[in-house]
N, C-alpha and C positions, 0 to 999 in steps of 0.2 A: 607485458607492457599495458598499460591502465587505457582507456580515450583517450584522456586529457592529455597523456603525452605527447600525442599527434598534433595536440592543438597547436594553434601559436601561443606566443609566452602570452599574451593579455587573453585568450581566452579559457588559457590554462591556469592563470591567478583567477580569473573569476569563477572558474569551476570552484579552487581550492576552499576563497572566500563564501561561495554558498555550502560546501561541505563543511567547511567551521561552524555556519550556522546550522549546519542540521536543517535547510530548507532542501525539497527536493526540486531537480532538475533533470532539462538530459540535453541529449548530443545529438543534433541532425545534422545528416549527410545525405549529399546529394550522391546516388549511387549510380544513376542512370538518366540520360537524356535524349529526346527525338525530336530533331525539327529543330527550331530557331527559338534557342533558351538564353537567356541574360547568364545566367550562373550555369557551370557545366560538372560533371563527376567530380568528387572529395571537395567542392563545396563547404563546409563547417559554420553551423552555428549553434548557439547556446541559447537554450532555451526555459526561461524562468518557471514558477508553478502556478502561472497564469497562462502556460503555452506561448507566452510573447519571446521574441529574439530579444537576447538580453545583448548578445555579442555577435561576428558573423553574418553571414550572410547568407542568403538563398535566393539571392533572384529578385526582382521587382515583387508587388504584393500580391501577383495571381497565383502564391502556394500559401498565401500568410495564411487564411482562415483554415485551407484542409490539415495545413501542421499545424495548426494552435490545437483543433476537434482532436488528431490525431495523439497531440502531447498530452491533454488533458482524459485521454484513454487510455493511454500509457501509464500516467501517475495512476488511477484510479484501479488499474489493475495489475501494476506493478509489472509488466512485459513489453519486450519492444512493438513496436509499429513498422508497418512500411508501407507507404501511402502512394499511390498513381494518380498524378492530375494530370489529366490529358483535356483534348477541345472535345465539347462533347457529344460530334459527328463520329470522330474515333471512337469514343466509347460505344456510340449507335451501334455502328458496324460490328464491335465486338460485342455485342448482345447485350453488357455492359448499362447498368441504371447508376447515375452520379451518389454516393453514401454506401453503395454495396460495396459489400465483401467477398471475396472469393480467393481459398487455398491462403488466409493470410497476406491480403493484399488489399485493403482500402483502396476504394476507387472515386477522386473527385473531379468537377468540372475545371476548367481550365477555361475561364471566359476571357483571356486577353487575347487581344487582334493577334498575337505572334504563334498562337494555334499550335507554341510546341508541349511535348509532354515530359517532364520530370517527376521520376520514381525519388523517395527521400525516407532512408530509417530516421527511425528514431531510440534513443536507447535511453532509457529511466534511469535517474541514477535517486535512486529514494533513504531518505536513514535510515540506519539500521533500528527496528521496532524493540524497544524493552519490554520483558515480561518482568513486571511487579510480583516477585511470588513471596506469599505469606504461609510462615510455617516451617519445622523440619521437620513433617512426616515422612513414612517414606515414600509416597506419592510426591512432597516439595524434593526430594534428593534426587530423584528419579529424571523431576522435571529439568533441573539443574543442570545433572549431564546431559538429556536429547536434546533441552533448546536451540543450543548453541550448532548441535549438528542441522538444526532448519534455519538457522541465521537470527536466531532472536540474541540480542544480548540481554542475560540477569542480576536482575537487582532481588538482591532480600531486603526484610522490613518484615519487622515484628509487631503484633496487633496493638493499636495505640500509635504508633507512630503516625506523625505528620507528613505526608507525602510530600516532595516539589514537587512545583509541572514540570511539563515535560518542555525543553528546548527547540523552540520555532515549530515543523508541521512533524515531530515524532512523532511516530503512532507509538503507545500504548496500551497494555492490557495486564490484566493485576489478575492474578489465580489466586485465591484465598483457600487453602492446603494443610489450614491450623489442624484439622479433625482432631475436634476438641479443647484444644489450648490455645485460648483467646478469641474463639468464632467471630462471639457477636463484636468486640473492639476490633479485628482484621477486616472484619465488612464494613464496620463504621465509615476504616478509615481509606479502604477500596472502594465506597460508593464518594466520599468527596472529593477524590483527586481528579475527577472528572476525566475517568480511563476513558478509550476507544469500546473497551471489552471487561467486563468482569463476570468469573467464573468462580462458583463455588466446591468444593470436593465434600461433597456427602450426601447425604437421603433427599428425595424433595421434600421430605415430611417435617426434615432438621430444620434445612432453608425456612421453612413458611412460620416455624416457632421463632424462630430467629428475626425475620423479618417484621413480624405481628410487633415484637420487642422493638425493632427500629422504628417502627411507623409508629410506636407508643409515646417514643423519644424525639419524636418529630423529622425522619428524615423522609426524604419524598420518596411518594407512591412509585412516578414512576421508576425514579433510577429502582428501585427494589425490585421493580416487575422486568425490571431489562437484566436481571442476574442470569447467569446459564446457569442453573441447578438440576442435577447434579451435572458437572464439569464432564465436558468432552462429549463427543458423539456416541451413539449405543452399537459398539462394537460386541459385546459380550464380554467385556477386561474384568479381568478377575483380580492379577498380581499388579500391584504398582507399578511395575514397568508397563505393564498392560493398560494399566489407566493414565498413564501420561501419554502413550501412545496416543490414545483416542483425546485427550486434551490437546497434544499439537495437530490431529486431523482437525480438528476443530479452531482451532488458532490460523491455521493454517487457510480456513475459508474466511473465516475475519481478514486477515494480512490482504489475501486477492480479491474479496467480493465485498468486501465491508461489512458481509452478518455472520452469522452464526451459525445456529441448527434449522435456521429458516427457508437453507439456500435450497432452492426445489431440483 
C-alpha cells in the first residue's frame, strides 16, 4: 500500500496530480504529541516543493517553518525527516539547542503560548531521475542493466541528437559512453540539454582534445569544465561492469548531495 492511499480522496488526487507532473513532493504526519496540541497523531498533510501545505493539515502555524526547513531537507537529499518542535524550556532541560540534530531527529522551537510538542515525519516522494546515456559500448550496455537496479530510468540518444527537457523538477544526467563513435556530437548535444550531471567515458587526455574542439566551435567554458572525465569515481574498474559500477557510485552522490567527485 502506497502513502497516498491513507490519504483522503482530495489529498490523494493531489498527490496523483503532482506525480503526473513530475514535481516533487511529500507526506507529513503527525506521529507524536505532548501537551496541548491543535492537531493530534495521523494528522496528514501534503506538502509542495516549496515545503508549503498544499493539502491537510498540521496544526496552527507553530510547526509551519520547522516542516517547510524539514521538507526542503528532505527534497534536497532525497530521505525522510522527523522533526520535534517542542517549547523551548523542554528542549533546555533536554540539553537540546533548537536546529540540532540528534539520532535522526531534528529538533525545533515551539514559540506558541500552548507550549505543547509535536514530533511529524516527513517522506519525499521525488521523480524518478533519467540517465541520458550516449552510445552502445559495452560500458553504455552495462550501464543500461545496473541503472535501473539504483532507481534511474534510461533513455538512449545517439550523438547529434536533440535532446527534450526534462518534465517539471526531473533531475537528469547524461553519461556520454560513445568511446569513439560520435564523441565530440554526443557531448555537443549532452552539454545543451542543460543536465543536472554530465559524465564522459574515456581518458582525461581524450576529454581535453575533445573539449579544445567545443570551445573552438563556441560552446561554454564552463558547462565543458563541469564534465566528470573520465566517468565514475576511482575504484580501480578495469571491466565494464566495473566501470559502470563506479559510474553509479558516482551518480549516486549527484542524486543525494547534488556533486560529484567533490563530495569530501
Amino acid at each position: 500500500m502506497t502513502p497516498d492511499a491513507l490519504l483522503s480522496d482530495g489529498l490523494s488526487r493531489a498527490a496523483a496530480d503532482l506525480r503526473a507532473r513530475e514535481e516533487p513532493f511529500a507526506f507529513a504526519t503527525i506521529v507524536r504529541t505532548a501537551g496541548a496540541t491543535a492537531a493530534k497523531p495521523g494528522a496528514k498533510a501534503l506538502l509542495g516543493a516549496d515545503g508549503s501545505i498544499l493539502h491537510g493539515w498540521l496544526g496552527g502555524g507553530c510547526t509551519r517553518g520547522a516542516v517547510k526547513r524539514a521538507a526542503l531537507d528532505a527534497f534536497r537529499e532525497g530521505v525522510p525527516k522527523l522533526v520535534s518542535v517542542a517549547p523551548e524550556d523542554l528542549l533546555a532541560e533536554q540539553g537540546v539547542r533548537p536546529g540540532e540534530e540528534i539520532d535522526g531527529t531534528r529538533f525545533a522551537r515551539n514559540g506558541c503560548p500552548s507550549k505543547g510538542s509535536v514530533d511529524i515525519f516527513i517522506e519525499p516522494c521525488l521523480p524518478v531521475p533519467e540517465l541520458t546515456l550516449f552510445g552502445q559500448s559495452p560500458v553504455a550496455e552495462a550501464l543500461q542493466e545496473l541503472a535501473p537496479c539504483f532507481g534511474w530510468e534510461v533513455a538512449g540518444a545517439i550523438p547529434g541528437d536533440v535532446l527534450a527537457p526534462t518534465i517539471g523538477a526531473r533531475r537528469r544526467v547524461v553519461v556520454v559512453a560513445t568511446q569513439g563513435q560520435g564523441d565530440l556530437d554526443a557531448l555537443n548535444s549532452a552539454l545543451r540539454v542543460g543536465a543536472d550531471h554530465v559524465a564522459f567515458v574515456g581518458s582525461r587526455a581524450k576529454f581535453a582534445v575533445l573539449a579544445d574542439k567545443l570551445r573552438a566551435a563556441g560552446l561554454d567554458g564552463a558547462a565543458l569544465d563541469s564534465v566528470s572525465a573520465p566517468a565514475g569515481l576511482d575504484i580501480g574498474a578495469v571491466t565494464p561492469e566495473e566501470i559502470a559500477l563506479s559510474i553509479m557510485a558516482e551518480l549516486t552522490l549527484v542524486r543525494r548531495h547534488g556533486v560529484g567527485k567533490a563530495v569530501g
